[in-house]
C-alpha positions as CSV (number, residue, x, y, z in Angstrom):
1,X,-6.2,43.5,111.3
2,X,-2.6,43.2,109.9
3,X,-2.2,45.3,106.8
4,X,0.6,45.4,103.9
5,X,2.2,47.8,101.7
6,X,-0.1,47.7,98.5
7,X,2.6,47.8,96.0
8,X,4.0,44.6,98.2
9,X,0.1,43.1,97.8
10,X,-0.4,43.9,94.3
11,X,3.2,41.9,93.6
12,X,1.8,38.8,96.2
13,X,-1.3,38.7,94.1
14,X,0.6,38.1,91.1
15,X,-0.5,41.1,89.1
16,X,3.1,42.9,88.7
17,X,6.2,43.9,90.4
18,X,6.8,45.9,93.3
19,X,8.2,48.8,91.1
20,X,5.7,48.0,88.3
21,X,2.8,48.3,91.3
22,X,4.5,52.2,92.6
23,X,4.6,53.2,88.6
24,X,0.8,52.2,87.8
25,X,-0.1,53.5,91.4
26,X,1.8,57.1,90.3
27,X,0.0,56.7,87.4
28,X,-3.9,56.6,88.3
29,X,-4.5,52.8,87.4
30,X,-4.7,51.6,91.2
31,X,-8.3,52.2,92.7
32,X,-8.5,51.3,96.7
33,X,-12.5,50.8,97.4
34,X,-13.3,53.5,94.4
35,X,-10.9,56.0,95.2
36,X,-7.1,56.7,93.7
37,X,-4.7,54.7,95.6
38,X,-2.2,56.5,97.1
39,X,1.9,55.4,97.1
40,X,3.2,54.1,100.4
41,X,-0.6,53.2,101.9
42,X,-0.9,49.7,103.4
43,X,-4.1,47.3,102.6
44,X,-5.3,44.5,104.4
45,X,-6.7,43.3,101.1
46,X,-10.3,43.2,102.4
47,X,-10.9,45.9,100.3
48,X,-12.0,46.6,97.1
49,X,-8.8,47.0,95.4
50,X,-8.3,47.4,91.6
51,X,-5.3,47.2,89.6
52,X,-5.2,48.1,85.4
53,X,-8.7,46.7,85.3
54,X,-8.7,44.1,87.1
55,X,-9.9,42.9,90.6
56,X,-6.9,42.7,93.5
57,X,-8.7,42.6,96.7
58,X,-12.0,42.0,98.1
59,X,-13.4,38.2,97.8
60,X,-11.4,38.2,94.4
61,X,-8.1,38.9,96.2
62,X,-7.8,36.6,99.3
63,X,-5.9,33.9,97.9
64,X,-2.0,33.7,96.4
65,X,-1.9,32.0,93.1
66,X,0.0,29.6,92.1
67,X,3.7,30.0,91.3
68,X,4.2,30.0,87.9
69,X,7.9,30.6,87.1
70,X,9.1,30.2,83.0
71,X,11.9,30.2,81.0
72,X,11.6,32.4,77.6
73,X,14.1,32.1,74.5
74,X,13.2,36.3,73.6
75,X,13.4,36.9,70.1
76,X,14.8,40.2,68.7
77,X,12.1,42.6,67.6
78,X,9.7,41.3,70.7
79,X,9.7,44.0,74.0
80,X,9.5,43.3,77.5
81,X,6.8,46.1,78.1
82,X,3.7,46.8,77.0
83,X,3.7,50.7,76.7
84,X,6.2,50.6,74.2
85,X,5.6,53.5,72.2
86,X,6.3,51.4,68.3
87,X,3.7,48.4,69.1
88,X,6.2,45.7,68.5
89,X,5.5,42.6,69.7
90,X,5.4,41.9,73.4
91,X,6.7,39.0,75.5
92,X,3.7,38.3,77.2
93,X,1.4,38.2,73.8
94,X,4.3,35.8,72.7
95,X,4.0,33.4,75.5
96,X,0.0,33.7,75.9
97,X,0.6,32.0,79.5
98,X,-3.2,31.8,81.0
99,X,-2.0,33.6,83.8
100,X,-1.3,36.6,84.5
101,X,3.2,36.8,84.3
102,X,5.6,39.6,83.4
103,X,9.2,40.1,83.0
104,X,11.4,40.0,85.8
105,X,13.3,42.8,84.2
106,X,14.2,43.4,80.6
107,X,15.7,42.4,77.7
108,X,15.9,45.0,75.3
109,X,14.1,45.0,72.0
110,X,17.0,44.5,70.0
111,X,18.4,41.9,72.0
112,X,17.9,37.9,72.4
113,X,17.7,34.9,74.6
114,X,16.8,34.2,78.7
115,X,14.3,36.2,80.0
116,X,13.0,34.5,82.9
117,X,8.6,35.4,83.5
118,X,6.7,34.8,86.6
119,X,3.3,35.8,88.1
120,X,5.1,36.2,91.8
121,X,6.3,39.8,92.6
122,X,8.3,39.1,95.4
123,X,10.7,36.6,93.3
124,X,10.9,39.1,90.8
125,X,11.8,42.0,93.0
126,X,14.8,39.9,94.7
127,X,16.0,38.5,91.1
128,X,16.2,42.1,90.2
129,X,17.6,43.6,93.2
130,X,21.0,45.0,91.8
131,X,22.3,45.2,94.7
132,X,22.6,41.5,95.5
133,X,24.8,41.0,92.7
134,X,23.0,38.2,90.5
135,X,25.0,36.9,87.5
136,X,24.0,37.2,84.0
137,X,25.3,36.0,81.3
138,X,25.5,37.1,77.3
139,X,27.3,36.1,73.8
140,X,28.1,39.5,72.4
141,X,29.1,40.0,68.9
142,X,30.7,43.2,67.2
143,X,31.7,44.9,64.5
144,X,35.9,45.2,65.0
145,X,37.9,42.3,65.5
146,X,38.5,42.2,70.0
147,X,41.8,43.4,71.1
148,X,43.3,42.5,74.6
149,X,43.0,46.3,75.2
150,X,39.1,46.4,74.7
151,X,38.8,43.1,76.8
152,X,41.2,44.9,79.7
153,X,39.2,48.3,79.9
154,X,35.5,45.3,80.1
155,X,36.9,43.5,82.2
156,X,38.1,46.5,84.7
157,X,35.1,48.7,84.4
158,X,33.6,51.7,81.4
159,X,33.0,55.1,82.9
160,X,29.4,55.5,81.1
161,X,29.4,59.4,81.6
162,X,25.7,59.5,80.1
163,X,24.7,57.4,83.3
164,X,27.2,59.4,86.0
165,X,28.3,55.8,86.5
166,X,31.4,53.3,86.2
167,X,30.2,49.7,85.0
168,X,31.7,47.1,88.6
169,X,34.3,44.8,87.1
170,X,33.0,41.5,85.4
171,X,34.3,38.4,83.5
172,X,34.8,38.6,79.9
173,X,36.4,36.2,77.8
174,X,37.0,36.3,73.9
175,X,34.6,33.7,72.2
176,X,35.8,34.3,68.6
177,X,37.2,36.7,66.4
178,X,34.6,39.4,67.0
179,X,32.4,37.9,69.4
180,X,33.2,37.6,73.5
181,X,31.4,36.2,76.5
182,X,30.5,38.1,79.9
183,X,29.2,38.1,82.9
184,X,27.6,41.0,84.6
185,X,26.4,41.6,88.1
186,X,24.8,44.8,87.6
187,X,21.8,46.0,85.1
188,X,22.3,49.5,83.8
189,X,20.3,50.3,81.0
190,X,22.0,49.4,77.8
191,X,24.6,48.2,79.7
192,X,26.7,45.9,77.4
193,X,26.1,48.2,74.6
194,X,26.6,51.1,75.7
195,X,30.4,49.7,77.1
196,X,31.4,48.6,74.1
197,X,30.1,52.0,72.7
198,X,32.1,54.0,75.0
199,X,35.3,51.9,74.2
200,X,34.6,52.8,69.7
201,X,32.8,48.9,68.7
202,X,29.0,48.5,68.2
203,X,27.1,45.8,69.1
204,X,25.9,43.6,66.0
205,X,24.4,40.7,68.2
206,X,23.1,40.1,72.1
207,X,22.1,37.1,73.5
208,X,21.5,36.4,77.0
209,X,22.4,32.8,77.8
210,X,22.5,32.8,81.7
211,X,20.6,34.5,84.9
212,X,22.1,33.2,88.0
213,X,21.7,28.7,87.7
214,X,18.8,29.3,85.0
215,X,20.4,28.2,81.3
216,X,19.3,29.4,78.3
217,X,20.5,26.0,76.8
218,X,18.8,24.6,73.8
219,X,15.6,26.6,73.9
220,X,14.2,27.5,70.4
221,X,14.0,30.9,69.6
222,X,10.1,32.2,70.7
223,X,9.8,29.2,72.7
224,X,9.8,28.9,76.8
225,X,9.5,26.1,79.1
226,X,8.5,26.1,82.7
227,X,11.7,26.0,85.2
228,X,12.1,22.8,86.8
229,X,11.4,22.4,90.7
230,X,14.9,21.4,91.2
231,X,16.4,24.4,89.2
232,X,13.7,26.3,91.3
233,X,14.7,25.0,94.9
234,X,18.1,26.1,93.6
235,X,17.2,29.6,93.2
236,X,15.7,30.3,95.9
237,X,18.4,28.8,97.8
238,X,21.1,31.2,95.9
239,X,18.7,34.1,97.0
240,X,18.8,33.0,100.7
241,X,22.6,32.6,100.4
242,X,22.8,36.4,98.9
243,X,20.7,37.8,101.1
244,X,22.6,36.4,103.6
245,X,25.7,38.2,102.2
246,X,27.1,34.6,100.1
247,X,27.6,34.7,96.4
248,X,25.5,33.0,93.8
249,X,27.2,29.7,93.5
């Protein structure tokens, strides 16, 4: 009988992530036919296979579920995760979707805008990949007025020594007199902020307007809508092309 990776399974059935699957495995809440689950073992999803509570495998677990892909307008104060330590309000309460969705990625809590949510693991894991190079893109407004120097050292690339990395080179342009647009292919944590950090501003508003063809558009604040099939087929086609070693366009 074929078997699967289970973290791979656990994202197939909906349930979470690939990465999100490995950190709940690590952590004790995967069971495999009553026993911890173990990283790295494969399934065939016959089994008895239990994930934060709920069923994964067995009878319960031998179907896919329907795609549900959606398009969230984040408000600030609301957090992509539901350990977080404070108990601020999550994303997923927000929405109150009848299935089962998460994040594909984050959006930090004091940040705004696109956060794309989805109850298929495998779509998330390739949206995510930063390696493939997806765009996203934010409003940013700080607390100096922009110089040409501080759009330069952006545009160019921050050292961030607190990461031991150097932020790839991206489009910014200046929006307004304290506020700027840019595009990022890369998702360090904090990213954005911590650049303009590093180079003496601080970050007074964040809003994420783009990821990849998905727009933010008109979208009410605390308000989401379900991603049309054409803006779908659309995706998926950009994730083809990048895998294939194309850009996103």
């Amino acid at each position: 009988m074929e078997t699967i990776r289970l973290n791979k399974y656990l994202s197939e059935q909906g349930l979470c992530s690939r990465r999100e699957a490995d950190r709940l495995i690590e952590a004790g809440e995967v069971t495999v036919d009553g026993r911890r689950a173990m990283l790295g073992e494969k399934v065939t999803g016959e089994e008895l296979i239990v994930c934060g509570g709920k069923q994964a495998g067995g009878k319960a677990g031998l179907h896919k579920p329907e795609t549900v892909l959606l398009a969230v307008n984040k408000p600030r104060g609301v957090v992509c995760t539901t350990s977080d330590k404070d108990r601020a309000p999550n994303v997923v309460e927000l929405v109150g979707c009848p299935e089962r969705i998460y994040p594909i990625g984050r959006l930090d809590k004091d940040s705004e805008g696109l956060l794309l949510m989805t109850n298929q693991g495998e779509l998330a894991n390739q949206i995510m990949h930063a390696g493939n190079l997806h765009e996203k893109e934010y409003l940013v407004t700080v607390d100096l007025p922009i110089s040409a120097a501080f759009l330069k050292r952006m545009r160019e690339g921050v050292e961030l020594k607190e990461l031991g990395e150097t932020t790839r080179p991206c489009l910014v342009e200046r929006e307004g007199k304290r506020t700027f647009r840019i595009i990022l292919t890369q998702g360090l944590n904090r990213q954005i902020r911590r650049m303009c950090e590093t180079l003496g501003y601080h970050v007074i508003a964040l809003k994420r307007i783009r990821i990849m063809n998905i727009h933010l558009g008109k979208l009410n604040t605390g308000d989401y809508r379900k991603v049309t099939l054409a803006e779908q087929k659309e995706l998926e086609r950009r994730l083809r092309k990048r895998e294939g070693g194309g850009s996103d366009n």
